[in-house]
C-alpha positions as CSV (number, residue, x, y, z in Angstrom):
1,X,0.0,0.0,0.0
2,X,1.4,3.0,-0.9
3,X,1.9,5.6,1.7
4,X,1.2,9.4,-0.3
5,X,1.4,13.0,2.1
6,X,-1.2,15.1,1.0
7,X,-0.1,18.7,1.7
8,X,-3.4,21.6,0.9
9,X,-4.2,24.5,3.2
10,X,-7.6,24.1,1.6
11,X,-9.4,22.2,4.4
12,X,-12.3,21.2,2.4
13,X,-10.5,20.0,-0.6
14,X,-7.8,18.4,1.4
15,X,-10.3,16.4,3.4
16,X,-11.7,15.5,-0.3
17,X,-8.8,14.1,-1.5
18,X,-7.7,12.0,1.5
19,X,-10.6,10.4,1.7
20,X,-10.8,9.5,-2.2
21,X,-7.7,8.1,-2.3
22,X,-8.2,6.4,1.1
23,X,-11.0,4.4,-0.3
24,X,-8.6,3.4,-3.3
25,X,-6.4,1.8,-1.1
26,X,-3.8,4.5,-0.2
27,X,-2.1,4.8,3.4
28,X,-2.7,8.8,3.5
29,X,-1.2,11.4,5.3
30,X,-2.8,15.0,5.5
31,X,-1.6,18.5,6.6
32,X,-2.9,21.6,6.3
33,X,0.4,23.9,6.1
34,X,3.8,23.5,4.7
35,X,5.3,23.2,8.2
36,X,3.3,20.3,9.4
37,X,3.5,18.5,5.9
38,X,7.6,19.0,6.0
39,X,7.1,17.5,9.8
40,X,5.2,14.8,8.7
41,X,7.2,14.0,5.6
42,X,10.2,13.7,7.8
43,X,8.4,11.3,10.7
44,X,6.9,9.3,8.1
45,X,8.5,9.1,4.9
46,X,5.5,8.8,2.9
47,X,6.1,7.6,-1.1
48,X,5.0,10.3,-3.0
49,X,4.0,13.6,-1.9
50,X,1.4,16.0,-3.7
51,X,1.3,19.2,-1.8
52,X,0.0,22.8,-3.1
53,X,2.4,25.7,-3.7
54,X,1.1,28.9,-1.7
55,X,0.6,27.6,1.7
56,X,0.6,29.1,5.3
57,X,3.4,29.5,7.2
58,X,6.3,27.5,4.6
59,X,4.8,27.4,0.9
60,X,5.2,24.3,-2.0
61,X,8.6,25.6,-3.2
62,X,10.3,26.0,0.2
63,X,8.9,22.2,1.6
64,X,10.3,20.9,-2.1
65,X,13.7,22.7,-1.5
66,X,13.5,21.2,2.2
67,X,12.7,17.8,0.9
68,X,15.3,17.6,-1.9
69,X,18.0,18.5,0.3
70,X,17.9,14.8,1.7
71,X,15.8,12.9,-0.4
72,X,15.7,13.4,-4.5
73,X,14.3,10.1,-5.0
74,X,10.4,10.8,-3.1
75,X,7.5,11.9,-6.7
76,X,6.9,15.4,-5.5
77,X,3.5,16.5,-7.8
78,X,2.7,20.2,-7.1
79,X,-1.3,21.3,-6.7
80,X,-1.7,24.8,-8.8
81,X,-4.7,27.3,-9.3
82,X,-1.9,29.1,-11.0
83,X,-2.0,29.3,-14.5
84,X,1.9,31.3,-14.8
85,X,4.6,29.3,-17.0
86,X,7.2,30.4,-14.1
87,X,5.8,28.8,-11.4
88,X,5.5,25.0,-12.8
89,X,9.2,25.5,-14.3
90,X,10.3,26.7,-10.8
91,X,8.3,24.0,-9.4
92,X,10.4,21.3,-11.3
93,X,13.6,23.2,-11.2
94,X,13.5,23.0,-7.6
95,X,12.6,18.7,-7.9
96,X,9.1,18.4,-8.3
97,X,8.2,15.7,-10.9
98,X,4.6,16.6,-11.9
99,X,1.7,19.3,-11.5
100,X,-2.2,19.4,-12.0
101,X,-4.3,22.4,-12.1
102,X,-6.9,23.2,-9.9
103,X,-9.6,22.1,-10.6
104,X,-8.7,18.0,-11.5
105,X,-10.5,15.3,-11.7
106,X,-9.6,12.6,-8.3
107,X,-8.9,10.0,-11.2
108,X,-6.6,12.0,-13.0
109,X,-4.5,12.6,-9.1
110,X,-4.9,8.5,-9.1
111,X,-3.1,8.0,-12.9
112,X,-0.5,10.8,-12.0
113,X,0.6,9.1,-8.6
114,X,0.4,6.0,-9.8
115,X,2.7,6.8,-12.8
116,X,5.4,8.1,-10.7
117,X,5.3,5.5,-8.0
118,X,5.7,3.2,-11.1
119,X,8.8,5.2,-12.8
120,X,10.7,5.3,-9.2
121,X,10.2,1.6,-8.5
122,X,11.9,1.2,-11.8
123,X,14.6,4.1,-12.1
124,X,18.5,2.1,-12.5
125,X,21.0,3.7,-9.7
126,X,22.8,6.5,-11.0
127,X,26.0,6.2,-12.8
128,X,27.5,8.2,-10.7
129,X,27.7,6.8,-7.1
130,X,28.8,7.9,-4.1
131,X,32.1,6.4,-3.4
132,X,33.0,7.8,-7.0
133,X,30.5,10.8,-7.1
134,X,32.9,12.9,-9.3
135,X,33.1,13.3,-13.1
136,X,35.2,16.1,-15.1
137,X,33.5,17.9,-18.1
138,X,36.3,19.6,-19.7
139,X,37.2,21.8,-16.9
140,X,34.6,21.7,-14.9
141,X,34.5,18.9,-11.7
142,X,30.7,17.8,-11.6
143,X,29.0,16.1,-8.6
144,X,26.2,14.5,-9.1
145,X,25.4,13.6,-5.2
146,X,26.3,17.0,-4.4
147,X,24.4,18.6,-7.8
148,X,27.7,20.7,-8.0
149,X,30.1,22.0,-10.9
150,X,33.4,23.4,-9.7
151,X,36.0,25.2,-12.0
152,X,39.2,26.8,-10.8
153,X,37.3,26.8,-6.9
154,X,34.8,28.6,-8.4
155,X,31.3,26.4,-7.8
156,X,27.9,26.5,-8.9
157,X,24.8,24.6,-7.1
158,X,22.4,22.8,-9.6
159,X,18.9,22.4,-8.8
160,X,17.5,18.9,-9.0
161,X,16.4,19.0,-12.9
162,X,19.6,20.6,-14.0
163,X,21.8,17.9,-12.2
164,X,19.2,15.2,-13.5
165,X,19.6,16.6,-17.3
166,X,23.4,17.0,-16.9
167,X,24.2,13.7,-15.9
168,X,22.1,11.9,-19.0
169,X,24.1,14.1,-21.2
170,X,27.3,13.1,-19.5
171,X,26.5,9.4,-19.6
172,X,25.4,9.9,-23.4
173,X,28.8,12.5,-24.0
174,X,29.6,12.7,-27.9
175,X,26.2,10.8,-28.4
176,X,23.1,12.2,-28.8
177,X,20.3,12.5,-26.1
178,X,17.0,11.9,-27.0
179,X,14.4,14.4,-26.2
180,X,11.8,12.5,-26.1
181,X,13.4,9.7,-23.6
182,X,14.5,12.5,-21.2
183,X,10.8,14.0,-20.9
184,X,9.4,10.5,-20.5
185,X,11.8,10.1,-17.8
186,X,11.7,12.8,-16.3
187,X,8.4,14.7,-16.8
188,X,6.4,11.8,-17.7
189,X,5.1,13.0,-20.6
190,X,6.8,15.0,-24.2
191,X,4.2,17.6,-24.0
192,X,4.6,21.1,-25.7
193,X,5.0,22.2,-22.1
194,X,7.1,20.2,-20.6
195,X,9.7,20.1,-23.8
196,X,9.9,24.3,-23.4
197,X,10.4,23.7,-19.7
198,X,13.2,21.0,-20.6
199,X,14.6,23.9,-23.4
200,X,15.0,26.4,-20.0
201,X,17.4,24.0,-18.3
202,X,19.5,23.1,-21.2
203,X,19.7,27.2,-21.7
204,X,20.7,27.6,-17.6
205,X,23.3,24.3,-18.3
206,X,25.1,26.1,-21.1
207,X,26.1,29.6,-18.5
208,X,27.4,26.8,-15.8
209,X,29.3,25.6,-19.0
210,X,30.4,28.3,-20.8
211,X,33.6,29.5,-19.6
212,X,35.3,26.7,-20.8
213,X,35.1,26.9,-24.8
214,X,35.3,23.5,-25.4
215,X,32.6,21.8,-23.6
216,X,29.0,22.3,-25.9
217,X,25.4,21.4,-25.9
218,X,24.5,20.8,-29.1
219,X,21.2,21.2,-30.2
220,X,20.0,18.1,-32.9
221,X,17.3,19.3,-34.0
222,X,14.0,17.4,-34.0
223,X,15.9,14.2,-32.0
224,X,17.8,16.2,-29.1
225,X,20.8,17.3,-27.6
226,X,24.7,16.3,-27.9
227,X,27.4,16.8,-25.3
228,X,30.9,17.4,-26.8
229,X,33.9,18.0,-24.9
């Protein structure tokens, strides 16, 4: 039975939700502000969380930020009445792996969770592991545990998506990355959405890169994206 941490300052709704899922057979755990739900997530360890972003007292983003600073494995699927492209590509720059709109349909929650739970059951170990966590790309030192890229002591801190996108470039380097895998992967879906969200990371990925001339992202057009160094 999977265990899922419903986080929504909307009592009514929240109690909605809970008891849906309850009655398909999840273990659910409920709070009504981003401070209890980061509490509870840490007592509990719950596998998946869907939590809304603007909350009382700590909002979506901040409990995400919390979350991923120990755990980058958890499905995170934000709640939104917002409509803004900003705030579902901050949402999954920051680690979160899905989003619905308000208003959404319970079965539609159901498919999304379920989906996740499934790809995280099945995602390989990295490549990178701990005992050997750092790679060079040309002259930049990347950790992957650490989502760091260090160049002459100078070092930048990667969200969650850009460390996830970097390292599948660096396992593919000189070969090209399919688009369409990575949004699968990551996203769960190639939408017109999600692909312009994935084109904003790449974009933030080439600054980190750039001082050093010879490490590219190449763009392939219509398959994906190439890392040469």
């Amino acid at each position: 039975m999977a265990k899922v941490l419903l986080i929504e300052d909307e009592w009514q709704l929240g109690q909605i939700v809970k008891d849906s899922l309850e009655m398909r057979g999840f273990d659910m755990l409920y709070a009504a502000d981003g401070r209890e739900g980061l509490r509870l997530y840490q007592q509990h360890r719950p596998d998946v969380v869907v939590l809304d972003i603007m909350m009382p007292n700590m909002d979506g983003f901040t409990v995400t930020t919390e979350i991923r600073k120990q755990d980058k494995i958890t499905p995170i699927i934000f709640l939104t009445a917002k409509s803004q492209t900003a705030d579902v590509v901050k949402g999954f720059e920051l680690g979160g792996n899905d989003y619905l709109k308000k208003p959404f349909s319970m079965d539609e929650l159901i498919v999304r969770i379920k989906a996740l739970l499934k790809r995280s059951s099945e995602q390989p170990a990295p490549a990178v592991s701990d005992s050997d966590d750092v790679v060079m790309i040309g002259q930049y030192a990347f950790n992957y545990i650490k989502q760091t890229l260090t160049r002459n002591n100078n070092t930048a801190f990667l969200s969650h998506r850009e460390a996830e996108i970097l390292r599948r470039l660096y396992d593919n380097k000189n070969q090209v990355m399919e688009r369409k895998a990575v949004l699968l992967d990551l996203w769960g879906d190639d939408s017109f959405f999600n692909a312009r969200s994935m084109d904003v990371f790449i974009t933030k990925l080439r600054r980190y890169l750039k001082e050093d001339p010879r490490v590219q992202i190449v763009n392939i057009r219509g398959v994906g994206y190439k890392l040469i160094f």
